[in-house]
PAVOTOR-863116 format. One record per residue (C-alpha): x, y, z; residue number from 1. Coordinates in steps of 0.001 Angstrom, whole numbers, plus 500000, padded with zeros to 6 digits. Layout:
N
{px->X&py->Y&pz->Z&pos->NUM}
...
***
This chain:
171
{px->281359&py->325087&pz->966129&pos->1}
{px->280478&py->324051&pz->969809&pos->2}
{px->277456&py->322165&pz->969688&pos->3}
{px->277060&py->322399&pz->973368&pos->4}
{px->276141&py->325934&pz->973139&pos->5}
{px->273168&py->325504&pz->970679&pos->6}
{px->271867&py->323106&pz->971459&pos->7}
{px->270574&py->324186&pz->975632&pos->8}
{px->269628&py->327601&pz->973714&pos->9}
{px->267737&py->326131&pz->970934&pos->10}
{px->265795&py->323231&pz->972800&pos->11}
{px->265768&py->325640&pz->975887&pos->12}
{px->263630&py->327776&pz->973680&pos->13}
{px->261231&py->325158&pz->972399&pos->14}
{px->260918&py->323891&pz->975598&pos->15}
{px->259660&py->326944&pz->976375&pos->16}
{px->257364&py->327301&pz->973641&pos->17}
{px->256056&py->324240&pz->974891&pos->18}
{px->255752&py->324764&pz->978439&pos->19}
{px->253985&py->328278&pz->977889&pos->20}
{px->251251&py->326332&pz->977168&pos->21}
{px->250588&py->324999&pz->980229&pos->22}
{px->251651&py->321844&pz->982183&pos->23}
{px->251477&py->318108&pz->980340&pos->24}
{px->251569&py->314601&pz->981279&pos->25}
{px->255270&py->313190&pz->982358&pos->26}
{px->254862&py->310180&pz->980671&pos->27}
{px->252617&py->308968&pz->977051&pos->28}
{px->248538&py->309732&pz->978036&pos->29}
{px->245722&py->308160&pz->976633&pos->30}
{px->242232&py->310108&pz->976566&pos->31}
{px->239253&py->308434&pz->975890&pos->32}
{px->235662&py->309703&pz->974652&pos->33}
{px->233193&py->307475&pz->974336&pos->34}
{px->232648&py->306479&pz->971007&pos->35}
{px->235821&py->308579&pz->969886&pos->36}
{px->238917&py->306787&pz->968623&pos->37}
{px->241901&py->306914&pz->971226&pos->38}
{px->245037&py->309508&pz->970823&pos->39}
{px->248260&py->308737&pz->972210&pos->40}
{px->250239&py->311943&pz->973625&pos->41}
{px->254041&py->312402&pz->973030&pos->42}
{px->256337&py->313781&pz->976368&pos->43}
{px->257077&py->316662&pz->975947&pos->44}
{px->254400&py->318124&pz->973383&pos->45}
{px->251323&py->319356&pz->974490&pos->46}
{px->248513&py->317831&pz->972397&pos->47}
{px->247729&py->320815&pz->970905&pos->48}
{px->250728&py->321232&pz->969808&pos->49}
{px->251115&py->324859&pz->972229&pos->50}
{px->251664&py->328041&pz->970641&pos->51}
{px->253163&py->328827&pz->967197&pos->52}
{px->256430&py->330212&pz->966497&pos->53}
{px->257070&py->333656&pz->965745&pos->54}
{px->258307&py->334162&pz->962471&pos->55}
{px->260129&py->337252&pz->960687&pos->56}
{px->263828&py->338256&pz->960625&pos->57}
{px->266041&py->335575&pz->959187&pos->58}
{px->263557&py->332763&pz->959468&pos->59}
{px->260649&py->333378&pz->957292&pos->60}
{px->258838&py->330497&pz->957368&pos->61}
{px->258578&py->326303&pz->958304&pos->62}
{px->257366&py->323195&pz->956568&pos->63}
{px->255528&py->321524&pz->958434&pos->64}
{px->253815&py->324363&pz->959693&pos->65}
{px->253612&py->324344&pz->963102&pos->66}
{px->250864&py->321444&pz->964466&pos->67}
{px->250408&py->320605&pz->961308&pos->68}
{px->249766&py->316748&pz->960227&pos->69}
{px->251480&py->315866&pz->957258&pos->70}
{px->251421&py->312216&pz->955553&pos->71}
{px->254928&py->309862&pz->955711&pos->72}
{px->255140&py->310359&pz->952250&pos->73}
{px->254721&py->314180&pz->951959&pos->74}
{px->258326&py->314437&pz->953788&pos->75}
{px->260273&py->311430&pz->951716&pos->76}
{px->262377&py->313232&pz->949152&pos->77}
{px->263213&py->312299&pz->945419&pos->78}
{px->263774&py->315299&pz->944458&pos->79}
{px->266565&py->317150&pz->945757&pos->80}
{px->265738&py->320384&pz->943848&pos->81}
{px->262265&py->319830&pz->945419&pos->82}
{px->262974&py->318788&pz->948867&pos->83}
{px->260497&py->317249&pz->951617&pos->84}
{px->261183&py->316530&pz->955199&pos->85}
{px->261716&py->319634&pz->957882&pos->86}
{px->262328&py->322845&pz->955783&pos->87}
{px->262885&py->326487&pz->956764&pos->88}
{px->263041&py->329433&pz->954355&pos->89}
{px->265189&py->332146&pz->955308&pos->90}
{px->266955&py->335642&pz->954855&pos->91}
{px->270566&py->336888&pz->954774&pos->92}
{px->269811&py->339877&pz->955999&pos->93}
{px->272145&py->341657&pz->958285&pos->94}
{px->274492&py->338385&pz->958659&pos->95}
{px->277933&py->338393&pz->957301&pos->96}
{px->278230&py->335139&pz->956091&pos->97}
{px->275571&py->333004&pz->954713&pos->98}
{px->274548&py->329411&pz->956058&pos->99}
{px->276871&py->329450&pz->958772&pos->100}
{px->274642&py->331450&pz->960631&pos->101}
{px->271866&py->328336&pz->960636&pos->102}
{px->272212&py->325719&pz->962925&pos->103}
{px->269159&py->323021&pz->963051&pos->104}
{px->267856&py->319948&pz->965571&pos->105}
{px->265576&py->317476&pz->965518&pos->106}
{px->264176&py->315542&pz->967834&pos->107}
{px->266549&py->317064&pz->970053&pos->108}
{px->269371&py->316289&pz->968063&pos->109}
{px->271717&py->318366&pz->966481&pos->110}
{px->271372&py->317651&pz->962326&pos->111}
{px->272846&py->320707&pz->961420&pos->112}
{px->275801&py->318616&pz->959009&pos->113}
{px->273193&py->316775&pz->956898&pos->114}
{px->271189&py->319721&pz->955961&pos->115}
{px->270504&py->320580&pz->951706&pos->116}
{px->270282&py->324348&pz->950781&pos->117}
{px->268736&py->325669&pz->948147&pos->118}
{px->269976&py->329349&pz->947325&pos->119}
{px->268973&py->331123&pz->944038&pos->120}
{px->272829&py->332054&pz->943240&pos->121}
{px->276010&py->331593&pz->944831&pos->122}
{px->277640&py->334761&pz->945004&pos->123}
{px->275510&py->337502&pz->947785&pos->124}
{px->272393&py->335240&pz->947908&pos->125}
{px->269675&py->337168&pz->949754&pos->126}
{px->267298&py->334278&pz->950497&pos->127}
{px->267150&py->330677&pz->950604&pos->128}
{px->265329&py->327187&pz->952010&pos->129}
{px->267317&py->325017&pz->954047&pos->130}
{px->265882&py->321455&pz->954727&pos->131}
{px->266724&py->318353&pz->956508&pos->132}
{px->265843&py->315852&pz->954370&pos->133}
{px->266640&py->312100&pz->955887&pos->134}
{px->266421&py->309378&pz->952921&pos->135}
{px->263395&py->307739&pz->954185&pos->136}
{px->261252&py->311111&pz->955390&pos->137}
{px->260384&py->310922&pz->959239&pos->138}
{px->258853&py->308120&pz->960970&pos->139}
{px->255410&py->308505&pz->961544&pos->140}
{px->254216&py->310878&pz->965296&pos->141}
{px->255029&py->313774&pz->966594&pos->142}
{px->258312&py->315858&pz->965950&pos->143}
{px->260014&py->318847&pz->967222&pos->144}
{px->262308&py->320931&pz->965164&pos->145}
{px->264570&py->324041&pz->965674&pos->146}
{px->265977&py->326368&pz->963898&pos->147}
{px->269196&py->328823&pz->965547&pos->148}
{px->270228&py->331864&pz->963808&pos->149}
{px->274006&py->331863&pz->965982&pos->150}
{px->276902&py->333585&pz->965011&pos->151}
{px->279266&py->331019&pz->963748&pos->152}
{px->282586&py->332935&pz->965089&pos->153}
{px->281077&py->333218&pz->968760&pos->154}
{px->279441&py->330164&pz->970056&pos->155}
{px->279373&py->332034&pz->973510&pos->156}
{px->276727&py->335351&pz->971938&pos->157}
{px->273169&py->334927&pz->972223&pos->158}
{px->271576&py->333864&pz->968953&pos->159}
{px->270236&py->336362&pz->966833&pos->160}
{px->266733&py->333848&pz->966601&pos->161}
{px->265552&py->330929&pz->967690&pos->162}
{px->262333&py->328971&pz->966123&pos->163}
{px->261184&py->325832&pz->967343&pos->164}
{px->258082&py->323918&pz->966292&pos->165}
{px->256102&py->320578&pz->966326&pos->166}
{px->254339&py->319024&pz->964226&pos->167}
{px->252598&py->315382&pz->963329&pos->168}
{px->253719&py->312883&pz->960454&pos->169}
{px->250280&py->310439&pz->959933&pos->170}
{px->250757&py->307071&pz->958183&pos->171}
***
């Protein structure tokens, strides 16, 4: 699978997402009320987080929901039929083959190879949750994730969906 084709689709996507909602700092900010604790900004995501995904069609939902903040321990895993970290659940519906289609980043890099699925049978599964689940759940601030529905026989056709999100992992 060409990685190189995902990839500028996928984070070209959230980048978009992102920029829709108007124009952010280059580098880290630091606002300041008085009396009001002080936030740190990430590059690159808007501190509201910009607008949500839409969801539907093969990718029916994400944990963490979008601008959500979620606690370091909430996405450590030790249960692997019960996974935590950056989860998706999705449909088969009108793909050929099943999680070949499903391509994911993080962070703006490409984990696709390390990702657990969870399907309810193995022969013509309908549904299932897909999850990247790294050993010691995500370091704490703000992520990005994305999700690529591409057809795994032609890296070169536009994917069939594209979801990217943020979100915020709290100590």
């Amino acid at each position: 699978m060409n990685v190189r084709i995902l990839l500028p689709v996928a984070f070209a996507s959230a980048a978009l997402l992102f920029a829709a909602c108007g124009d952010g700092p280059d580098s880290p900010a630091t606002t300041s009320t008085p009396g009001a604790a002080t936030t740190t900004g990430t590059p690159g995501i808007p501190d509201d987080f910009g607008a949500p995904p839409v969801l539907g069609d093969n990718i029916t939902s994400i944990s963490p929901e979008h601008a959500a903040k979620v606690p370091q321990a909430a996405t450590r895993t030790t249960n692997l039929g019960d996974p935590k970290g950056i989860c998706a659940e999705v449909t088969f519906d009108g793909l050929p083959q099943y999680a070949q289609w499903f391509r994911m980043a993080v962070d703006g890099i490409e984990v696709t190879e390390e990702l657990l699925w969870i399907v309810p049978t193995r022969e013509a599964p309908t549904t299932g949750k897909v999850c990247f689940v790294p050993e010691a759940g995500l370091a704490v601030g703000k992520h990005t994730a994305a999700i690529a529905v591409q057809d795994p026989n032609n890296p070169l056709a536009e994917s069939k969906q594209v979801v990217g999100w943020a979100f915020e992992v709290t100590p």
